[in-house]
DRENPA-3360 file (N, C-alpha, C; in nm, 2 decimals, always signed):
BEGIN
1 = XXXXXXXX = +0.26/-4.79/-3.29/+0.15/-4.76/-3.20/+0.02/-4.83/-3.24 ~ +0.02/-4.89/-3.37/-0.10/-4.96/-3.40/-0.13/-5.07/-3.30 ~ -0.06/-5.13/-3.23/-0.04/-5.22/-3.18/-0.09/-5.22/-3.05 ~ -0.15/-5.12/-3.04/-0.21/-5.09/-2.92/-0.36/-5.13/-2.91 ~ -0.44/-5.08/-3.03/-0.57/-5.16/-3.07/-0.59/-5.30/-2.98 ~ -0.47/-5.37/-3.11/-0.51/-5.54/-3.07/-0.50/-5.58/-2.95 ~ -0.37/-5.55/-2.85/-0.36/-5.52/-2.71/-0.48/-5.52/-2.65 ~ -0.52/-5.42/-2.68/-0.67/-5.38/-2.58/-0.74/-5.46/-2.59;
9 = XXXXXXXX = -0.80/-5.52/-2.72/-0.92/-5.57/-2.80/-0.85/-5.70/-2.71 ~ -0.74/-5.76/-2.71/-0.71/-5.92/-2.65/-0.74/-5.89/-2.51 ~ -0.69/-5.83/-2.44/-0.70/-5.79/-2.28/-0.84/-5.77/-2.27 ~ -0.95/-5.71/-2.32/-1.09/-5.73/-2.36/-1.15/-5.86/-2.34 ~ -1.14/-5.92/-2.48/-1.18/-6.05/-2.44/-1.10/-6.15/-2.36 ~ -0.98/-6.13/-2.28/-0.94/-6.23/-2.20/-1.05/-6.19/-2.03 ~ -1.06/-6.04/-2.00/-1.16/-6.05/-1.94/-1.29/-6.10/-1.93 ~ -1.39/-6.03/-2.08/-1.50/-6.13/-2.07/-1.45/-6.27/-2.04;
17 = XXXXXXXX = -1.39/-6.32/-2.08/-1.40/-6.47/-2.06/-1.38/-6.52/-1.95 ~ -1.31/-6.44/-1.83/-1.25/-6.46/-1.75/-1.37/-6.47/-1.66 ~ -1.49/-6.31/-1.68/-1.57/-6.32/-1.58/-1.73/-6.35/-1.64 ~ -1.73/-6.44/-1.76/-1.87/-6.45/-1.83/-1.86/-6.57/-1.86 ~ -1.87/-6.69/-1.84/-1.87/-6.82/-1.89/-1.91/-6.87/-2.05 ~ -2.09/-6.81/-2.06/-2.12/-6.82/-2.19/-2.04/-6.73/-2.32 ~ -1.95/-6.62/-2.27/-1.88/-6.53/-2.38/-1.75/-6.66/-2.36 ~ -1.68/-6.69/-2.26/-1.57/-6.81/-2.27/-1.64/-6.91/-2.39;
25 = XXXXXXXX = -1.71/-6.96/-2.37/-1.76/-7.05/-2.53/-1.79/-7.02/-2.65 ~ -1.82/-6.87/-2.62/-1.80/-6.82/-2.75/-1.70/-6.77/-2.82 ~ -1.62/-6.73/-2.74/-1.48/-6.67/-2.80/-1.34/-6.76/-2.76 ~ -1.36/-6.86/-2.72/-1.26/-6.95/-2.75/-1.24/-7.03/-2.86 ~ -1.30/-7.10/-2.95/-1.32/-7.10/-3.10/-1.27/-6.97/-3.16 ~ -1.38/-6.91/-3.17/-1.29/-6.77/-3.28/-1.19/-6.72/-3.25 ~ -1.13/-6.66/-3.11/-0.98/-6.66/-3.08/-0.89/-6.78/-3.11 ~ -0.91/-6.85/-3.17/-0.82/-6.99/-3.20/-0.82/-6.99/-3.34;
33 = XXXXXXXX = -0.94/-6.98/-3.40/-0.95/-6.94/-3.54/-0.86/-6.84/-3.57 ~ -0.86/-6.73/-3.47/-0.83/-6.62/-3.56/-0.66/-6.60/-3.51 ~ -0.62/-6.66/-3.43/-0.48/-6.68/-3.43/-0.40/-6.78/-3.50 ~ -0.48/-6.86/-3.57/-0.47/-6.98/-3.69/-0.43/-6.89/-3.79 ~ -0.54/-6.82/-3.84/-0.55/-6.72/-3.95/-0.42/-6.65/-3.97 ~ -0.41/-6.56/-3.82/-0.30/-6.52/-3.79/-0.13/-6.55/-3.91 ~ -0.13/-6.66/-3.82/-0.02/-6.76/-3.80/+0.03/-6.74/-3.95 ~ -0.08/-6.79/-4.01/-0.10/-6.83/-4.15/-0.05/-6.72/-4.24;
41 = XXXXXXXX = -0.12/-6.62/-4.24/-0.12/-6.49/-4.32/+0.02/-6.44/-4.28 ~ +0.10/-6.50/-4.17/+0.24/-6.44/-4.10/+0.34/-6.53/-4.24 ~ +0.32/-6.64/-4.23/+0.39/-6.74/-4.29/+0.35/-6.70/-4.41 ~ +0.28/-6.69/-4.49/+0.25/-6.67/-4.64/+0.34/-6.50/-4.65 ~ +0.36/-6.43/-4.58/+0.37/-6.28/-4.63/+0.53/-6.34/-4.67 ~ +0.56/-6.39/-4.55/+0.71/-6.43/-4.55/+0.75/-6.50/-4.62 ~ +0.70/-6.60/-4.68/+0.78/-6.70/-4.80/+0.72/-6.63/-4.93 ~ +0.65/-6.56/-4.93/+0.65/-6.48/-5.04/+0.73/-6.30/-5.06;
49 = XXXXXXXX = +0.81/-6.30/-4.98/+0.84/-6.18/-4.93/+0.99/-6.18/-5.04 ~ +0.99/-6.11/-5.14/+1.15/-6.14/-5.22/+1.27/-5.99/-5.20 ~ +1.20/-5.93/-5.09/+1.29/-5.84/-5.08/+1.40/-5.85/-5.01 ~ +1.43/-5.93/-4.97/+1.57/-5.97/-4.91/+1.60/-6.04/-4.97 ~ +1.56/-6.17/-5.06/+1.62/-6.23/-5.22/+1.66/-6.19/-5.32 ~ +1.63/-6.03/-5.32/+1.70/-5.97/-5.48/+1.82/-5.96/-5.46 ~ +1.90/-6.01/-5.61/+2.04/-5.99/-5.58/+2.11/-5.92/-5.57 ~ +2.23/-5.85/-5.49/+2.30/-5.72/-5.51/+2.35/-5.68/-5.65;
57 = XXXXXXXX = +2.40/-5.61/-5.71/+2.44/-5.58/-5.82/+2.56/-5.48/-5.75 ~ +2.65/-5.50/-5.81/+2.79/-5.47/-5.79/+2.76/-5.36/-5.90 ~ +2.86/-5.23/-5.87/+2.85/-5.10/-5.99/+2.93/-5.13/-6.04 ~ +2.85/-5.06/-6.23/+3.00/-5.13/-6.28/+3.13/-5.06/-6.30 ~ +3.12/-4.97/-6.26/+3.22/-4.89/-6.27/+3.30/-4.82/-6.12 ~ +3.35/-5.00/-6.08/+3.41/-5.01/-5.92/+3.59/-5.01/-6.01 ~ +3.65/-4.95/-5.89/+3.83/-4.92/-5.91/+3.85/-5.00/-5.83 ~ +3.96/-5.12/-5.87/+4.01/-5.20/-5.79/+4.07/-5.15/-5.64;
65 = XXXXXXXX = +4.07/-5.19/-5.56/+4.07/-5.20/-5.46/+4.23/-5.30/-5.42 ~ +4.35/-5.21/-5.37/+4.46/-5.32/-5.39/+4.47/-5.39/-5.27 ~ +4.49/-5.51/-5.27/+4.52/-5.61/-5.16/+4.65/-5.61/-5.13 ~ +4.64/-5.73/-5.01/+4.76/-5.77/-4.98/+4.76/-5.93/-5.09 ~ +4.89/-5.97/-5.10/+4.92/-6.06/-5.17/+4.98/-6.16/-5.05 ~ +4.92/-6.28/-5.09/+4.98/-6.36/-4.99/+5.15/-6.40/-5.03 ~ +5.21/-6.34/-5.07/+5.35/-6.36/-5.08/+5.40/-6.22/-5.04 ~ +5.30/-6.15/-4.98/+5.39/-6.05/-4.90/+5.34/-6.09/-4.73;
73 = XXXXXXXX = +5.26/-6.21/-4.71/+5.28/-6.24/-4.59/+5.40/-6.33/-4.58 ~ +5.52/-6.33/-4.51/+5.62/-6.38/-4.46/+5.65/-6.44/-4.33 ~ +5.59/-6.59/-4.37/+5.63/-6.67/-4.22/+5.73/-6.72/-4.21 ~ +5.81/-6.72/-4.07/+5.90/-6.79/-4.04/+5.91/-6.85/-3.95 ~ +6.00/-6.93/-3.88/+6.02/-7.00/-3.75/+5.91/-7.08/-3.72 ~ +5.87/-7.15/-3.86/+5.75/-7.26/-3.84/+5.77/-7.39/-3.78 ~ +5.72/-7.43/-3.65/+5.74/-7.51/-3.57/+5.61/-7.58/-3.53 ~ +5.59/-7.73/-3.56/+5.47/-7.78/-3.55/+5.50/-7.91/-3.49;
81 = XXXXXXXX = +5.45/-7.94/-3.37/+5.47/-8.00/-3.26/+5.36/-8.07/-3.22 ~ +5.34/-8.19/-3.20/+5.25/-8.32/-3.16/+5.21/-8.29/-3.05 ~ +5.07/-8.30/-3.01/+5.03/-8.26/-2.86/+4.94/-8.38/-2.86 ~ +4.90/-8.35/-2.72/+4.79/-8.48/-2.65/+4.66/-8.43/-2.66 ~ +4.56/-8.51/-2.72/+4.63/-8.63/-2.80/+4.66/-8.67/-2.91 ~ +4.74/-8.75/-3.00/+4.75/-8.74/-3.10/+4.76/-8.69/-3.21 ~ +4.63/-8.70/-3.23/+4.53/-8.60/-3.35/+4.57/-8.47/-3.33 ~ +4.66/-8.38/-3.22/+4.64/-8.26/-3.19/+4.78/-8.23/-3.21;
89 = XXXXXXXX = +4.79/-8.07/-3.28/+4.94/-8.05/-3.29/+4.92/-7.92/-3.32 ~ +5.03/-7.86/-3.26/+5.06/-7.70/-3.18/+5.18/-7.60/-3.26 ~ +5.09/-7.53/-3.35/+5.16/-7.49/-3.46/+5.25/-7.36/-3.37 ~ +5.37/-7.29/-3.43/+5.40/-7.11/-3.36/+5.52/-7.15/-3.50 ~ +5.48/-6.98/-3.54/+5.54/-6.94/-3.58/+5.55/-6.77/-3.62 ~ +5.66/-6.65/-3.64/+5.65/-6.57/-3.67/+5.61/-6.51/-3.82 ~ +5.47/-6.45/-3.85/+5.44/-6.38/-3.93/+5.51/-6.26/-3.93 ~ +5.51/-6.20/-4.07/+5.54/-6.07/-4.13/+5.48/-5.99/-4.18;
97 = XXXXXXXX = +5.41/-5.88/-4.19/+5.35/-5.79/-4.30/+5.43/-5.73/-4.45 ~ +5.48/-5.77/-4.57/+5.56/-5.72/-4.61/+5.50/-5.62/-4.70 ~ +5.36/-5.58/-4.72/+5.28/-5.53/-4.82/+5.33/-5.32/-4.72 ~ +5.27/-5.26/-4.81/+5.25/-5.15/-4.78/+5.12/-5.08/-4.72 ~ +5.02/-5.24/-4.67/+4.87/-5.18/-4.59/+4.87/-5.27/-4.50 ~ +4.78/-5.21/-4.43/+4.75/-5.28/-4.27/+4.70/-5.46/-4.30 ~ +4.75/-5.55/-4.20/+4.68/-5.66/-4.23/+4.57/-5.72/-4.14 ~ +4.46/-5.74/-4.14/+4.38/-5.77/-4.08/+4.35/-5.89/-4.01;
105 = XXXXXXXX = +4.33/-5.99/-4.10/+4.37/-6.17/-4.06/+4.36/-6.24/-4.22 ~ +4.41/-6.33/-4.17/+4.43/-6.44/-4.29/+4.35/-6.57/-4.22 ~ +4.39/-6.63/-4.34/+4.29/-6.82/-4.35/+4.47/-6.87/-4.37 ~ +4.53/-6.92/-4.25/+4.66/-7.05/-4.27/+4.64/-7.20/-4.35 ~ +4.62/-7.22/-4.45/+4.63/-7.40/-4.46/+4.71/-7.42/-4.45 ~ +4.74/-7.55/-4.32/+4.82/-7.62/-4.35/+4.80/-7.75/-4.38 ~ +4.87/-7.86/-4.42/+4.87/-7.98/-4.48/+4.99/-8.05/-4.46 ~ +4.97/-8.19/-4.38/+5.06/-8.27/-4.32/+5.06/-8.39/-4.44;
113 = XXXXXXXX = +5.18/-8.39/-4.44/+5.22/-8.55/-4.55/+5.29/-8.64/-4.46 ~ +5.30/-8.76/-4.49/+5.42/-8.87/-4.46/+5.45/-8.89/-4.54 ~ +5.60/-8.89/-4.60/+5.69/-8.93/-4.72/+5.80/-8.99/-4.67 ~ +5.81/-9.11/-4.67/+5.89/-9.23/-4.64/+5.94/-9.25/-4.78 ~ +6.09/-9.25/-4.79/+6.12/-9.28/-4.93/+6.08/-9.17/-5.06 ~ +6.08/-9.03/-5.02/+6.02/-8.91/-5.09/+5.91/-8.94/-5.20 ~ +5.83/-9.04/-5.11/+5.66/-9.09/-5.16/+5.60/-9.02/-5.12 ~ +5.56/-8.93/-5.11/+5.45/-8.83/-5.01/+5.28/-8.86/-4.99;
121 = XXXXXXXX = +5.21/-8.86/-4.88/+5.10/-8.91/-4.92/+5.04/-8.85/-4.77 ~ +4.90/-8.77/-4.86/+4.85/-8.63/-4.75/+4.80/-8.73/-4.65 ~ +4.84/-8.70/-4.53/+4.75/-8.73/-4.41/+4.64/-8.59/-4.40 ~ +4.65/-8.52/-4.38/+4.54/-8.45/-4.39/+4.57/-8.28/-4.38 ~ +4.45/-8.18/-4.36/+4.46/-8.06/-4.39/+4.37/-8.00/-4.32 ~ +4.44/-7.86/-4.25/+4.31/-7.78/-4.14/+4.38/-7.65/-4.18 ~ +4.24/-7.59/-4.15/+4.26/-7.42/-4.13/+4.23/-7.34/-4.00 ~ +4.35/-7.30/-3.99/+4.36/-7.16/-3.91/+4.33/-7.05/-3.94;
129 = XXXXXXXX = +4.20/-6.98/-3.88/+4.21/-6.86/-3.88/+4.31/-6.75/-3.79 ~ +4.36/-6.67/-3.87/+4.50/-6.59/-3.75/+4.46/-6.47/-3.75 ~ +4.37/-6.45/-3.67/+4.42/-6.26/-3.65/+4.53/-6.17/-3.61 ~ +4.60/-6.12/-3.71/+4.69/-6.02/-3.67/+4.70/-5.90/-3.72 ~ +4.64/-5.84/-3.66/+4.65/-5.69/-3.69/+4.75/-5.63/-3.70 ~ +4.85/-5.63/-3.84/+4.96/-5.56/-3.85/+4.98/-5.47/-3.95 ~ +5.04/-5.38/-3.92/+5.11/-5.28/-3.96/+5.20/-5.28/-4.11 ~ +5.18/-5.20/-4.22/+5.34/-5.22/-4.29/+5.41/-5.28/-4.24;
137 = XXXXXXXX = +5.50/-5.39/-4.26/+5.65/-5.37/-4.19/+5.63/-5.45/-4.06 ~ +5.50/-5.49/-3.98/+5.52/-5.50/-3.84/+5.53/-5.66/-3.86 ~ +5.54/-5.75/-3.76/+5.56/-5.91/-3.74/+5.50/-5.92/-3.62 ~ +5.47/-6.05/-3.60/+5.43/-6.11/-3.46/+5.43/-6.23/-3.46 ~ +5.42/-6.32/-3.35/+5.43/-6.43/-3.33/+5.30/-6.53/-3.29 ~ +5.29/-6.60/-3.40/+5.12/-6.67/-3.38/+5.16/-6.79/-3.31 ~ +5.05/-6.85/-3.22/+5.01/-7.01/-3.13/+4.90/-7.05/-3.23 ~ +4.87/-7.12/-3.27/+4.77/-7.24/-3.33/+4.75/-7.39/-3.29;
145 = XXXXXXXX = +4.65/-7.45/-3.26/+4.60/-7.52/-3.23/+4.56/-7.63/-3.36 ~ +4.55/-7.76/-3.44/+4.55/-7.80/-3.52/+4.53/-7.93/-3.52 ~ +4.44/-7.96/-3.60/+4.40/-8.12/-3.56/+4.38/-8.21/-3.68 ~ +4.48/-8.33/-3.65/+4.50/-8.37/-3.79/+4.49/-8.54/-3.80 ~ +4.38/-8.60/-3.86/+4.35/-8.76/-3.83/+4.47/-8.87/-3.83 ~ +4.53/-8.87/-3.72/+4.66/-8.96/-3.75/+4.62/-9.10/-3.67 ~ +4.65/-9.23/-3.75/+4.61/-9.34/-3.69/+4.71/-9.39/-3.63 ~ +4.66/-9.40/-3.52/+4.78/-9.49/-3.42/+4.77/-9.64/-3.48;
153 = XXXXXXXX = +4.76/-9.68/-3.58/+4.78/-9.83/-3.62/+4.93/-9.83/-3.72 ~ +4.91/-9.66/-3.76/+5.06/-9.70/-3.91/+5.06/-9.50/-3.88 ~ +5.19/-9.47/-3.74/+5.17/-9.34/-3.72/+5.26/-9.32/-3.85 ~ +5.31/-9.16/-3.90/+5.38/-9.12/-3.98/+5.54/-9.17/-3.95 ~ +5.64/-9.17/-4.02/+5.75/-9.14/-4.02/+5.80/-9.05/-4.07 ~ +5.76/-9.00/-4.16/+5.89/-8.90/-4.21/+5.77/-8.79/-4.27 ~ +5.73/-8.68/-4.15/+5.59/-8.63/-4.19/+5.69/-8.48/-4.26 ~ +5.60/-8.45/-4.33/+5.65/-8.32/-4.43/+5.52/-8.21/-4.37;
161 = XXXXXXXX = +5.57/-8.09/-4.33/+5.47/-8.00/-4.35/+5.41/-7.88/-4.45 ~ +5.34/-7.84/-4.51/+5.30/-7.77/-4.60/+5.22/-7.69/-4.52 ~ +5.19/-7.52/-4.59/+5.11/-7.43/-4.58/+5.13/-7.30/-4.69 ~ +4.96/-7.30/-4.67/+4.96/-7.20/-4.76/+4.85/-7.08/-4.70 ~ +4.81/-6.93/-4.79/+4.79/-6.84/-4.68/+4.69/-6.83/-4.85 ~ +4.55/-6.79/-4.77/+4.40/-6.80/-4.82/+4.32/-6.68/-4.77 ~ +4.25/-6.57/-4.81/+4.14/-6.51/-4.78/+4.18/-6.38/-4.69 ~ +4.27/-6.33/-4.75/+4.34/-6.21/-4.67/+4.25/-6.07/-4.61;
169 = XXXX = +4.23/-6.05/-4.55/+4.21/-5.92/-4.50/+4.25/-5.82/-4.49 ~ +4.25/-5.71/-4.54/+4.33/-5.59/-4.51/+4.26/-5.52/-4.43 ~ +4.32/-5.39/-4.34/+4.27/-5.25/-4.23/+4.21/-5.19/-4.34 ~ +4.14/-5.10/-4.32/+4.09/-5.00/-4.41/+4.10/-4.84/-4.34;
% end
């Protein structure tokens, strides 16, 4: 409600000014001044302000908290398929929950190789984020979208796919 003051006090002087010429030359300066000032004193509070910079401190006497383990997520029927254009390729496969808590989403890497002659050599790597909100026990079937630098000068031959499962989420 303080904020009502200054309101007034501006709506004040925007009238004199409006209907007094000599108060307009005088209070256009100091109204510029003092919204300078303003400005200023705004900026200084704030880069000096550390209370949103102090660090959190974790208690030290926290009980683990059990996760899911990414080897109790269980994929199958991984099928990764070349789309247009190129660079783009159309991942599906069935996820599993095999833990005993709810799963929330995961981070998928996957990682494309070409191994011609069981040489392997990474063409490259993207992440999926998957939301699946599952159950103990429950499974579903993910679409992903995936994009991976392949040069049309020297495409793959004999591409190998890899993945791995990163930054699990559980329900609470």
């Amino acid at each position: 409600m303080i904020w009502i003051i200054p309101a007034l006090a501006g709506l004040l002087v925007v009238y004199l000014a409006a209907r007094f010429s000599r108060f307009r030359r005088f209070s256009e300066p100091v109204v510029s001044v003092a919204v300078a000032a303003g400005l200023i004193s705004a900026f200084i509070v704030w880069w000096t302000d550390d209370a949103g910079k102090a660090p959190i401190k974790e208690p030290q006497n926290t009980v683990a908290i059990s996760a899911i383990l990414p080897e109790n997520i269980a994929i199958t029927d991984l099928v990764v398929a070349q789309g247009s254009p190129a660079t783009t390729h159309h991942l599906s496969a069935t996820i599993r929950n095999n833990s005993n808590l709810g799963l929330d989403y995961f981070t998928l890497v996957v990682t494309m190789q070409d191994c011609p002659n069981d040489v392997c050599m990474q063409i490259g790597q993207d992440e999926a984020l998957v939301f699946a909100r599952l159950g103990p026990g429950q499974s579903e079937t993910i679409r992903k979208t995936l994009t991976f630098r392949v040069s049309s000068l020297s495409p793959p031959t004999a591409v190998r796919w890899g993945y791995r499962i990163e930054k699990i989420r559980t329900t609470r």
